[in-house]
N, C-alpha and C positions, 0 to 999 in steps of 0.2 A: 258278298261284300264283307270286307275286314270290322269285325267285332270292335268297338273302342271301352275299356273298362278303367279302373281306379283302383289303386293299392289302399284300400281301407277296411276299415271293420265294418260291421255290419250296421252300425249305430249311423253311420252316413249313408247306406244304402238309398233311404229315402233324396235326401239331396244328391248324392250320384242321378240316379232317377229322371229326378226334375231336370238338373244340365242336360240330360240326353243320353246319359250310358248306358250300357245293355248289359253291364254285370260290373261284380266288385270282385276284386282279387284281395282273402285274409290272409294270413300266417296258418302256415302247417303246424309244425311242430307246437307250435303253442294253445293252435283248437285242438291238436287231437291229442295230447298231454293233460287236457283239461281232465278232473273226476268226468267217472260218467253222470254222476245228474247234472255238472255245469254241460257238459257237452249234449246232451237231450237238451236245456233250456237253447244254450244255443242256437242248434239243429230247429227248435222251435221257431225260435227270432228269427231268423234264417228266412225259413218256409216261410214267411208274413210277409217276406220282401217286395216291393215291386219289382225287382230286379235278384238273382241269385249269384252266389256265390261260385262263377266258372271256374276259379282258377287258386294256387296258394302260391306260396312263395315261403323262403325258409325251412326249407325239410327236413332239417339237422340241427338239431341244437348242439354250439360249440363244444359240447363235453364229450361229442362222440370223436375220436380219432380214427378217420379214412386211410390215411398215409404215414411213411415210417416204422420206423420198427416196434412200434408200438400199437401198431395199427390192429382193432380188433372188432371183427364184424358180426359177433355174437351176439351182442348186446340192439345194435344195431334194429339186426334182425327182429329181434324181439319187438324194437318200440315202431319197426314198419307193420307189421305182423298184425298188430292191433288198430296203427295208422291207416292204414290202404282199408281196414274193413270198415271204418268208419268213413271215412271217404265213400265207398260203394253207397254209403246210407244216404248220403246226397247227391248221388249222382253226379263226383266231380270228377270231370275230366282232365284234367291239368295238375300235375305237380313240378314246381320249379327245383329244381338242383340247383341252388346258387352254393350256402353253406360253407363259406370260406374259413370259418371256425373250425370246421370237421374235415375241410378238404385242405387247406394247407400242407405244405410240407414241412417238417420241423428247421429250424433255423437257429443259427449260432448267435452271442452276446453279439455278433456285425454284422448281422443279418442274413447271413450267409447260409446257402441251404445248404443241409447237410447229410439228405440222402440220395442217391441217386433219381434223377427225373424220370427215366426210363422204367422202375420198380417201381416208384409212385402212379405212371402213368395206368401200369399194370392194377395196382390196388383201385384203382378208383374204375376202373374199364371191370372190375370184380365184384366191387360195391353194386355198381349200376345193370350188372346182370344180374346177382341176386334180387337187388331192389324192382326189376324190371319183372322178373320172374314172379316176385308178388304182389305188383301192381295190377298184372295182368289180367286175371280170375275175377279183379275189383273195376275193372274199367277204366283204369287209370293207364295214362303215358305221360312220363317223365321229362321235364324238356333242362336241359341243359344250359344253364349262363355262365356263359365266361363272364369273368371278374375285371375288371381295370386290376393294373400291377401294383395300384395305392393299397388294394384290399385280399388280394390274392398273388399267390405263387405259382399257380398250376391252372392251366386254361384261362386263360385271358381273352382270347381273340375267339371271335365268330368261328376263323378257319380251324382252329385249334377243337371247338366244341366238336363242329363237324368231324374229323376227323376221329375224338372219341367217340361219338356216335356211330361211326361205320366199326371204329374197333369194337365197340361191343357187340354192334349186330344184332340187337334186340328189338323187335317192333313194336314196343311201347317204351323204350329210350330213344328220344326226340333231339330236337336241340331250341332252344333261345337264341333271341337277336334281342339286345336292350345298346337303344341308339347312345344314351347317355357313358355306358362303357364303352363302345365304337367311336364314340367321339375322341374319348380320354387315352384311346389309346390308338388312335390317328388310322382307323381303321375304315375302308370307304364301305359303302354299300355294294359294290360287287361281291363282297363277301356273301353279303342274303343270296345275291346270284349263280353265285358258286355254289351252295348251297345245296340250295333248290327245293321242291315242294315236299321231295319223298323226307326231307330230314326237317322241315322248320315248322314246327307246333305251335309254341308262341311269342311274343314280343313284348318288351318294355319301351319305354319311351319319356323322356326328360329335356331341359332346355339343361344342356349341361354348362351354360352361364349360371354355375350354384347350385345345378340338381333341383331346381321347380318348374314349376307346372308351365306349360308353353301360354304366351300371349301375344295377341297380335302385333305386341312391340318388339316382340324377338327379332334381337339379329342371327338366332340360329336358324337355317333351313332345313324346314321338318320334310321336304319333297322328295328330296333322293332316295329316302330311309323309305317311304310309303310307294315310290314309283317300283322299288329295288323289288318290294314287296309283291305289288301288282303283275311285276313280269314274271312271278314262278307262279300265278294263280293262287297265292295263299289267300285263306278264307277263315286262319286264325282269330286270335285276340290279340291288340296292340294295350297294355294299360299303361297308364300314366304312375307311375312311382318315382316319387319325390315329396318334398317336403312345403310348405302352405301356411301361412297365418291364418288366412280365413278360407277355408276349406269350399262353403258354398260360391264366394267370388272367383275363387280360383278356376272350379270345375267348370263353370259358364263359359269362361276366357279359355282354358284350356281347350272345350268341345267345339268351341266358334275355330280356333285355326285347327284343330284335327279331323273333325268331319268332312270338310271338303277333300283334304288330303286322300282318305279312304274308300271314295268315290269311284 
């Protein structure tokens, strides 16, 4: 059965819990950038959870540049290097590649890209095979999110991840489905179909009326994206990332229409 989880810290884990979740998804680049005594207290808090931490999101903090002539994957290295062994230390499965700060392609005062796509797509299929390479030995697989065009320049669409994912050819670089970008960028669920099992690790999901949390008064329908799902056998994580005034109301409301969906 498809996992359902929560884009939160660890501080909500417990109310994740209670709604019904079976893990929370935090921030990469910002747990494993922490000193190592905040990241042991972490790792502590962590382990106390009724539910763990399967998954991260944000790999890349915007100061790295992937793409362009500027693009330099030395540093990179360095801050995965450390990244993925700590990851090994909680047994996390899941790291998101979204990172549109580091994956961008540079752009003129009109917004206009201004390096070749073709060379970008290269630097980034380069990135994600060194990254994949030191993922590996840590237990980690990399999944892939295309961007809506609001937030990124380069891989937007499902098809498009896919597609990087076979250029790299790594089997711990994956790919992402998040319904909330599929929406925005009028993208159906045949895509997850096309797909298929051998490439789709994990998923996001949003009412993307506003990017919150789904309830039963949605006019978005969440079926197609979870049936899309069930016809390749995926046995991933779906989590809920979006934004919340009251966090415990929401996740109750949120788990009541996703649950049956995942069935």
């Amino acid at each position: 059965m498809i996992k359902m989880g929560v884009c939160r810290g660890i501080e909500d884990a417990q109310i994740a819990y209670e709604a019904g979740f079976d893990y929370i998804e935090c921030g990469f680049s910002q747990t494993m950038s922490m000193p190592r005594s905040e990241f042991d207290e972490w790792k502590r808090r962590m382990l106390d959870q009724p539910i763990r931490c399967e998954a991260m999101n944000g790999m890349l903090p915007g100061s790295f540049q992937l793409t362009g002539p500027d693009a330099d994957l030395a540093p990179v290295r360095e801050f995965l290097k450390e990244a993925f062994d700590r990851a090994a230390e909680i047994s996390l499965p899941v790291v998101v590649f979204g990172s549109s700060g580091a994956r961008n392609i540079p752009v003129d005062d009109a917004g206009n890209i201004t390096f070749p796509m073709e060379k970008a797509l290269d630097q980034v299929a380069e990135y994600l095979w060194m990254a994949g390479e030191l993922a590996k030995p840590c237990g980690v697989t990399i999944a892939i999110e295309p961007l809506r065009d609001k937030e990124c320049n380069i891989i937007r669409r499902v098809s498009e991840g896919a597609d990087m994912a076979r250029r790299v050819g790594h089997p711990n670089v994956c790919l992402l489905a998040d319904g909330f970008h599929m929406a925005e960028m009028n993208e159906s669920a045949q895509s997850i179909v096309d797909a298929g099992s051998a490439l789709m690790r994990h998923c996001h999901t949003a009412n993307p009326d506003g990017r919150t949390y789904p309830r039963p008064s949605d006019a978005w329908d969440y079926k197609p994206f979870f049936d899309a799902l069930k016809s390749i056998g995926y046995q991933g994580g779906v989590s809920v990332e979006a934004g919340c005034d009251d966090f415990a109301a929401c996740a109750r409301l949120a788990f009541e229409v996703l649950d049956p969906l995942r069935k």
